[in-house]
SEKE-149524 format. One record per residue (C-alpha): x negated, y negated, z. Coordinates in steps of 0.02 Angstrom, whole numbers, plus 50000, padded with zeros to 5 digits. Layout:
N
XYZ ...
//
This chain:
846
500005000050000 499404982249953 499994968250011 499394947049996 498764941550145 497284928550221 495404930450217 493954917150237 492684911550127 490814914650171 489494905050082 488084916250021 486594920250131 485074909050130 483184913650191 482464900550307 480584901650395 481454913450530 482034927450402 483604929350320 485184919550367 486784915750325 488164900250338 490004908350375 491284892950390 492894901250462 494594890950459 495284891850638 497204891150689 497864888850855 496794874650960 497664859951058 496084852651128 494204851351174 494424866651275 495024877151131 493264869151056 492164877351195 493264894451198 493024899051015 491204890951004 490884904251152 491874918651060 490844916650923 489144915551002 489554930451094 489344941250936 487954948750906 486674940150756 487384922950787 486174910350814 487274894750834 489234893550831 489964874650802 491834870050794 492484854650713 494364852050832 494894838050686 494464846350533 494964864950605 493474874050550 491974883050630 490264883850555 489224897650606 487344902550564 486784921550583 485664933450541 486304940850375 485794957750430 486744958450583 488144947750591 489764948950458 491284939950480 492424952850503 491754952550671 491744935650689 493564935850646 493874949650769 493054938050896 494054921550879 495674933250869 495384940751031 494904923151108 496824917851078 496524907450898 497114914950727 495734915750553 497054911550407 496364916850257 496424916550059 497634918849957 496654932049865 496404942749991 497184960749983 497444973550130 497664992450119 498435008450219 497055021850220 497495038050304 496065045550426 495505061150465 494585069650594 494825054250728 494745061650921 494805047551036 494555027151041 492795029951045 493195035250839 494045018050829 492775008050864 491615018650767 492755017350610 493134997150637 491484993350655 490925001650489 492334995550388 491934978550453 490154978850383 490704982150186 490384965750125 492044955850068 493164962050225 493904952650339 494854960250452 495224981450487 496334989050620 496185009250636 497695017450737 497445030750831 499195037050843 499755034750672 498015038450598 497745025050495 496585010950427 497324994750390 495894984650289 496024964750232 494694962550096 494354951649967 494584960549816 493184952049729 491714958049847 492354974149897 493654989649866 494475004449907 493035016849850 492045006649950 493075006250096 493455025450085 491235026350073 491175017550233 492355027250329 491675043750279 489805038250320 490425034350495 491025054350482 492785053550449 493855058450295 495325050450190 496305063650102 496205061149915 498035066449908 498235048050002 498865040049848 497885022849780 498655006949824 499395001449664 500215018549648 502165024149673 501705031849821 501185013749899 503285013649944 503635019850098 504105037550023 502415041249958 501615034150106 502555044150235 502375061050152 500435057750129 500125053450301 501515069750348 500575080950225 498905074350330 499655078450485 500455095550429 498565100050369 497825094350519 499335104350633 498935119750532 497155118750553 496965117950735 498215132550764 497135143050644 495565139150759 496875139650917 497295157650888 495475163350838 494685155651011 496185162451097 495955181451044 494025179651074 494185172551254 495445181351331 494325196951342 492875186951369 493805181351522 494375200051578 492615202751563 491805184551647 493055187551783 493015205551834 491945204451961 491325220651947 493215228451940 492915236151742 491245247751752 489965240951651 490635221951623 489125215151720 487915227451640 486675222251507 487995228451365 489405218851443 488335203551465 487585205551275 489775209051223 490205192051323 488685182751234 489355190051055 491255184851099 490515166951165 489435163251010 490905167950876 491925155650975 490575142250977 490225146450794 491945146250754 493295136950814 491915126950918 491265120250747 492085104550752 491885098550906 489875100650870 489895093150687 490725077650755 489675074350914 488245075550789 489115063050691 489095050850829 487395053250882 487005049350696 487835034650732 487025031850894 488785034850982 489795046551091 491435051451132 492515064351172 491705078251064 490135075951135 490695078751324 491435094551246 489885097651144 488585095951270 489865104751423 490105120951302 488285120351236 487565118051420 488465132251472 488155143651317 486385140051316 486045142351513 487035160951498 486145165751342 484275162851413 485105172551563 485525187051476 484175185951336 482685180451447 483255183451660 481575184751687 481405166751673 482355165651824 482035165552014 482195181652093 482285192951925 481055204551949 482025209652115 483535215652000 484735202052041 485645195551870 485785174751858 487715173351837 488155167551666 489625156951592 490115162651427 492005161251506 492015145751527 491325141251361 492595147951268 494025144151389 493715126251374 493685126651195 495195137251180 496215123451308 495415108451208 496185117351048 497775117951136 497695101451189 497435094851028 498795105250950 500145097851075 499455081851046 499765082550844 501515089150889 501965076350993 501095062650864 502185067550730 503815063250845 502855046750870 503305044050701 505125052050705 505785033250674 504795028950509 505235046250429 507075044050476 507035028750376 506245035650241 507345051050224 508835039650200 508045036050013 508425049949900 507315059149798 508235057549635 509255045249520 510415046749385 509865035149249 510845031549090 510085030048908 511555022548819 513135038348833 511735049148912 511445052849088 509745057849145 509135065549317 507305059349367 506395055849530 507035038549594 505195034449633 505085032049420 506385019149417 506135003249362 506944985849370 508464982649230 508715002249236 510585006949246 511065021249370 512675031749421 513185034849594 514215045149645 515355044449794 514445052849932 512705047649856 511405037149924 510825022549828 509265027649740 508545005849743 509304990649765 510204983749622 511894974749572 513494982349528 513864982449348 515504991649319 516625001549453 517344998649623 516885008349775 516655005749989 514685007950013 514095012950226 512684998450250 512805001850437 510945007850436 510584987550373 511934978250455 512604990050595 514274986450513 515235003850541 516524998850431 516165000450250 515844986150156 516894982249975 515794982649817 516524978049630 515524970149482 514124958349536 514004963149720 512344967849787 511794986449818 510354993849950 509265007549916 509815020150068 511615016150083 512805025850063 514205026049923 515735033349992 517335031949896 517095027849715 516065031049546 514795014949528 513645009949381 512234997449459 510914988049380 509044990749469 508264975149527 507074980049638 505974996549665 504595005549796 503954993249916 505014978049855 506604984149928 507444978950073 507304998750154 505554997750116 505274981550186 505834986850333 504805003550350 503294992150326 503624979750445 503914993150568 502415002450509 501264986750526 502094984450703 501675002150758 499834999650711 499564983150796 498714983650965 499524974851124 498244965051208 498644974951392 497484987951274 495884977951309 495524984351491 495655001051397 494624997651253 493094989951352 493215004951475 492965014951320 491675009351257 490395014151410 491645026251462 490555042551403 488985035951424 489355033151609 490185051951618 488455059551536 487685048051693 488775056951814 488565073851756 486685073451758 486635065851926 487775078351988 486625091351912 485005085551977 486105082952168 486515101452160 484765105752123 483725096352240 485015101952377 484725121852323 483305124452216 483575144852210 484405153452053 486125150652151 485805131952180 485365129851986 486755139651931 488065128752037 487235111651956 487415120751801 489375123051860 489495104051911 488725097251763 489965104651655 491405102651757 491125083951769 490905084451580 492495092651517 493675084851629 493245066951577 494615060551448 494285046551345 495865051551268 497085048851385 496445029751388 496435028551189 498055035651197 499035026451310 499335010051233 499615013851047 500855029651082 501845018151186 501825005051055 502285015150913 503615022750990 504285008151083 504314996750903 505005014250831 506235014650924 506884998050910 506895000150726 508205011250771 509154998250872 508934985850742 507714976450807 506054973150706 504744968850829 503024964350742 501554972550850 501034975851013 500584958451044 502444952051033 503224966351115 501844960951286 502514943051275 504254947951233 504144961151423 503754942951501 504974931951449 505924922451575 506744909051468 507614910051308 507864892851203 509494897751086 510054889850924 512074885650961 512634887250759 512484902150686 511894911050832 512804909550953 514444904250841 515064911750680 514114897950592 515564892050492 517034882650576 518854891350620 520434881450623 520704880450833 522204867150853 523724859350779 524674845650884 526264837650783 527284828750913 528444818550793 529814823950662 528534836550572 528534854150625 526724860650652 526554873850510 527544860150387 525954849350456 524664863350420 525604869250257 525234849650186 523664846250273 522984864550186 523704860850025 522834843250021 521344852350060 521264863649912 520244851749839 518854848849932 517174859649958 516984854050138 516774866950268 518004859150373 519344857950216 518794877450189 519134880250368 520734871050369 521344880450198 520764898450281 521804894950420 523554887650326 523234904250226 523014916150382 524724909650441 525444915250285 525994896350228 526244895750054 525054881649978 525164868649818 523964862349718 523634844049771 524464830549644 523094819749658 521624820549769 520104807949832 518664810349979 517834797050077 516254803850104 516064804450324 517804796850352 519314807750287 520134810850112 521714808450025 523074817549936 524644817349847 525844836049879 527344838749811 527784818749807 527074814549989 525274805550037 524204815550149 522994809350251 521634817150344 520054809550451 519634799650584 520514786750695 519554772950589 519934779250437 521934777850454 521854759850557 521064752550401 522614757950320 523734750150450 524164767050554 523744767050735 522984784350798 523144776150982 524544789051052 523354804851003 521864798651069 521924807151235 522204822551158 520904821751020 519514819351166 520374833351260 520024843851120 518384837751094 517844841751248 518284858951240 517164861951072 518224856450936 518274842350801 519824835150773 520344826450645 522014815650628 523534818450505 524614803750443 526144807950301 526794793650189 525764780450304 526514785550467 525494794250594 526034815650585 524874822150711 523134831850715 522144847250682 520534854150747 519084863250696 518024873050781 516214885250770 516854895250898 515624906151020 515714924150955 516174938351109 514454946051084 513644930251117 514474928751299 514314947151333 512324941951280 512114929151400 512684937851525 511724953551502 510014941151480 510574933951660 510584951651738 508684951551664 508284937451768 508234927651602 508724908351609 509534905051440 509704885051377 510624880851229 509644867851100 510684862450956 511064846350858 512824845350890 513674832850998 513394832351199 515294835751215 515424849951111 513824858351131 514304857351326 516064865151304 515024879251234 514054881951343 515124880451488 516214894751381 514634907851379 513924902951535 512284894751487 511094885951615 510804872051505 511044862051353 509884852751245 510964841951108 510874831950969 509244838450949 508404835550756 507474850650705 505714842950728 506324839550887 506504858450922 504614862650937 504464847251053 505764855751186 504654875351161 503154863951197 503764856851350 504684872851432 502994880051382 501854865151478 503134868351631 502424887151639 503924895951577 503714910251458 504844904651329 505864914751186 506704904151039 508104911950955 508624905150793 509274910550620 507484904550548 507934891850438 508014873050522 507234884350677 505524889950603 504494875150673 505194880950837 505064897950820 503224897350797 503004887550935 503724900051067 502664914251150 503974924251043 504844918250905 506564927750887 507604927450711 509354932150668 509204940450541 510054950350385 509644967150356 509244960750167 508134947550255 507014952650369 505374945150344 505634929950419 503914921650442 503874912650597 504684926350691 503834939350820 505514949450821 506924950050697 508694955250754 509264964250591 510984967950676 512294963050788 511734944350795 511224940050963 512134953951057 510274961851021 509364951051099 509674958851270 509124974751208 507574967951116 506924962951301 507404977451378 506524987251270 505084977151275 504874978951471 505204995951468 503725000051327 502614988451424 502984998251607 502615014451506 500875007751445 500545002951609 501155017351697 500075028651559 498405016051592 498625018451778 498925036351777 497485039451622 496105029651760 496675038051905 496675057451839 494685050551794 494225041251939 494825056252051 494475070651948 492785066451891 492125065452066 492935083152114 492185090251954 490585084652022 490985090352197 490735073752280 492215081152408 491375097052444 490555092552590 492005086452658 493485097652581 492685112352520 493495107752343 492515112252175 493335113952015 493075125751891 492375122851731 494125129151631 495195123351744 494525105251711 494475109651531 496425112551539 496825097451653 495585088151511 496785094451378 498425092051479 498085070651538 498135068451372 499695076651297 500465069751480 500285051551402 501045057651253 502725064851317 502615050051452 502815038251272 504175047751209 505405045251362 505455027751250 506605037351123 508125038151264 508015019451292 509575013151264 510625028951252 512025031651353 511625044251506 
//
């Protein structure tokens, strides 16, 4: 997949006395003041290669000199992104989906970002653990995909050539799922394969390792040299990976999770081979007594790391369970017509101005436009609508819906990743990807997280030693050291913030609510005040005949019958309003006479012989006719919400009608649910003081900001925000956009058909604002499930490393075995996992 995006423009390197350096002037988004100055200047000099960082506040820019060998501006970027300040970019720039292989843990992360960020020409790359993939921004120019897919595999990874090219069909959503499924499948099968293999070679080598003596024989020299030929076909075997890739990352001067599991199965395979190959090398030999070995353990922890891994792919794929959904609702194959001929191909080779047939009961293959037939299409997985929605000649179609009741000819206008489904399964693809910044305790523990294990496990080995130097001693250290090695889980920690993301955003695809990343769900689990547009968000956003008064000779539907008929020819939304609601009393209407408008003051018209006249007070006293005695009740009404206007018929004053954008149930039943969250809710909208207030006081809002201009908007975010609230603007992200952006989240109403509204963290694609109660919720509940997962990934670590290494036995008596830490290793991970997926019942009933 390919989409336009930002990059930055570097100027080329240039050699000075002190070797080879290079200029990289970065545009910089995001500062307010001098401060902002120092934070990114520090960012920046904080990478390593940069010899001086400077940052110009007025013109926006920083100018930074490093060595060309060292320094590259992905990194750069990376750095002023996690100081709080955003790198726009070109308009040439181009990012791409790359599936991964063969990732283990975050330490593979890094390792991946880091070498993707060296080709020359990108500019930003984010690898997901979870969902196993690359997401590269490069400048097409200096770099590409071959390039990109070069880099990854010299770090010691893989992308699947069955992961289709960028610019291919299978860059929509359909392709993209089943590569990344196929991957996954692969992957799933794989590790079984190994799984079963390690399984039927280690249970006898653990009848054997753990008989004691019981079976005759089993702690002779044949049962030792059986044990050493059962360990070494497991090492050999389904072992293989674990050792290719923690050579990898020592290539890479590196280490992660393989190469705990690496160095804990090769200590102990290597110690119990010398013992059985060469015991005279140890203490006491010659006096008969065998040095134990621990060919058990070797293959029992690669067996339960196997297992691990192969709950952890089955669990990743229901990570996912929300994307495919969406996907599946596209079918597979189309019914074109050629002229009287109807053909059946794969709806993947349609293209824009084809003509299709659907049948009823038939999904539409794209979105297109209805050229012949009638029919009632299900858009509920856009809109929410359960009720189907009417389609004839000229309406609009969606790829995904459903056709229900009749035959439909529609015209293609838009295929693979243009439509709206596919828009959609992007956005929440890109969201699932992102990383929430409550990951960066994680990440930075990762990164000297084995290094510091491989510390521990040697000092717990040279302890045991120095405290009993005999063939006993050395064989417990031996114990210890690999104990403390296979029960460290970088895993867990990688784990723990992207499962919960993907499945929180997921899941609230499902809801109908788009959330973009990790970073807006955080900010979105800490909002306590939401900022909401009145017009179109919290009202209908068009206005609904609310009042007729007539309190002289003229019976109030004769009054709305000629005050409708006037209005038959205007465009006004009031006139509309006032026509829709003459018609919904079933008043029959004529066609004006004659028929004038005074733009902002009322209008004039002639039915059936009498002059109608409709608009303010000021408007009929310049014709002579006092609106004095309906005064009162015109600001009564106003009050309440509603615009009235006043009615006179042949010059003599008839009464009044009123208008009104009236507060939609969902919007009170919102309010109220957003109060039970602790939420303050204010109204801002540029309607009068009066009417926005009668609004307000309808739904139950705090408070109300009125006759505010749009410009004005973003003033009010600013200053909630200066106050130290954590503020959410809801708008319909049109007139609202300034504001929008603004806000620590920026929250659009959105269409199903128009989702990608730009200055928005989270879209509501249905049900209006009676979402945004469960957009919140959702959002605090995925970010107490990352925290709960961080909290419990650093405490299985903190305490079971030090029992691994015996630090309690003093004290307790406790040691841990070698496979049992190598199946709690494998089980804190797949724990985070199904601790992620409890995110699926949000919002269910029960």
């Amino acid at each position: 997949m390919i989409m336009s995006t930002a990059s930055v423009s570097v100027p080329a390197p240039h050699d000075t006395d002190e070797g080879a350096v290079c200029r990289i002037d970065l545009p910089i988004e995001g500062m307010t003041c001098a401060s902002c100055v120092r934070r990114v200047e520090k960012a920046l000099r904080g990478v390593s290669g940069v010899r001086e960082a400077s940052v110009n506040f007025a013109t926006g820019r920083a100018s930074v000199l490093a060595d060309a060998s060292r320094a590259n501006r992905g990194e750069l970027v990376s750095a002023v992104e996690q100081a709080g300040y955003h790198v726009p970019a070109s308009s040439s720039a181009t990012t791409v989906n790359l599936t991964v292989e063969g990732m283990t843990c975050a330490a593979c992360v890094r390792r991946i970002e880091r070498a993707l960020l060296a080709v020359p020409g990108v500019s930003g790359a984010k690898v997901n653990l979870v969902t196993r993939t690359a997401t590269v921004t490069f400048d097409p120019a200096a770099a590409s995909e071959r390039a990109l897919v070069a880099a990854i595999e010299g770090a010691g990874y893989s992308v699947p050539e069955r992961a289709a090219p960028p610019d291919s069909a299978a860059a929509a959503p359909v392709g993209r799922a089943a590569a990344a499924e196929e991957s996954l499948d692969g992957e799933r099968r794989a590790l079984f394969r190994d799984f079963a293999i390690s399984l039927a070679l280690s249970v006898p080598l653990l009848v054997l390792g753990m008989s004691h003596g019981r079976i005759p024989g089993a702690d002779g020299a044949i049962g030792r040299l059986v044990q050493l030929a059962l360990a070494t076909a497991v090492i050999v075997g389904p072992g293989r990976r674990f050792f290719r890739l923690a050579w990898v990352a020592l290539r890479h001067r590196a280490a992660d999770m393989n190469t705990l599991v690496a160095l804990g199965t090769g200590a102990a395979w290597v110690y119990s081979a010398i013992a059985v190959v060469a015991p005279q090398l140890f203490p006491h030999a010659e006096h008969g007594a065998r040095p134990h070995v621990y060919f058990e353990a070797a293959g029992a922890i690669i067996t339960f790391v196997l297992l691990g891994k192969l709950l952890e792919t089955r669990a990743r794929k229901r990570l996912t369970d929300a994307v495919r959904g969406l996907v599946a609702l596209q079918p597979k194959t189309a019914r074109r017509l050629r002229g009287d001929r109807e053909e059946e191909i794969p709806a993947a080779a349609l293209s824009p101005g084809d003509l299709v047939r659907v049948r009823p009961g038939e999904r539409m293959p794209s979105d297109g436009e209805v050229v012949s037939g009638a029919s009632a299409v299900d858009e509920s997985m856009l809109t929410g609508e359960s009720l189907p929605v009417d389609k004839s000649a000229g309406a609009a179609v969606f790829g995904g819906t459903m056709n229900q009741s009749g035959q439909l000819t529609v015209r293609i206008t838009k295929t693979g990743a243009d439509t709206a489904l596919a828009r959609i399964v992007e956005a929440v693809e890109q969201a699932q990807g992102s990383k929430a910044p409550v990951a960066r305790l994680a990440d930075t523990v990762s990164g000297i997280f084995v290094p510091v294990v491989l510390g521990i496990a040697a000092l717990a080995f040279v302890a045991w030693v120095a405290v009993d130097p005999s063939a006993a001693g050395l064989a417990a250290a031996v114990e210890r050291f690999v104990a403390v090695l296979v029960i460290a889980c970088p895993c867990a920690l990688g784990l723990a913030t992207p499962a919960a993301v993907a499945v929180g955003t997921g899941r609230g695809a499902e809801l109908g609510v788009l959330v973009k990343g990790g970073a807006a769900l955080e900010a979105a689990s800490r909002v306590d005040t939401v900022l909401v547009d009145k017009t179109g968000t919290l009202t209908a956003g068009r206005p609904q005949l609310a009042a007729v008064k007539a309190p002289g000779d003229v019976p109030e539907d004769a009054l709305l019958r000629l005050v409708g008929s006037a209005e038959l020819g205007s465009e006004h939304p009031v006139a509309k309003a006032l026509v829709e609601g003459a018609r919904a009393r079933g008043l029959p209407l004529a066609a004006p006479e004659a028929f004038r408008a005074d733009a902002g003051r009322g209008v004039v018209a002639r039915v059936e012989g009498r002059e109608v006249r409709i608009g303010t007070a000021r408007y009929l006293a310049e014709l002579g006719i006092d609106a004095a005695p309906l005064e009162e009740l015109a600001e009564g009404l106003a009050r309440h919400g509603n615009t009235p206007s006043f009615v006179a018929v042949d010059g003599r004053l008839a009464g009044l009608v009123a208008v009104a954008d009236l507060p939609t149930p969902e919007a009170k039943e919102a309010v109220a649910a957003l109060h039970r969250l602790g939420v303050r809710v204010a109204m801002v909208t540029g309607d009068r003081g009066a009417t926005a207030r009668a609004a307000a006081r309808e739904l139950g809002i705090d408070e109300v900001f009125a006759e505010v201009r749009p410009e004005d908007k973003a003033r009010i975010v600013r200053e909630e925000r200066e106050r130290g609230r954590i503020v959410a603007m809801v708008g319909d992200g049109i007139n609202d956009a300034p504001a929008l952006a603004g806000a620590h989240v920026g929250i659009a109403v959105a269409s199903g058909t128009d989702i990608a509204v730009a200055a928005a963290d989270v879209a509501l694609l249905r049900g209006g604002i009676a979402a945004l109660p469960t957009a919140l919720g959702l959002a605090r509940a995925t970010l107490r499930t990352i925290r709960q997962n961080l909290f419990w990934a650093f405490v299985y670590n903190v305490v079971g490393i030090p029992i691994a290494a015996g630090a309690l036995y003093p004290l307790t008596g406790w040691l841990l075995s070698p496979v049992l830490a190598s199946a709690a290793m494998s089980l804190s991970s797949v724990s985070v996992l199904l601790s992620s997926l409890r995110l699926r019942r949000f919002g269910r009933a029960g």
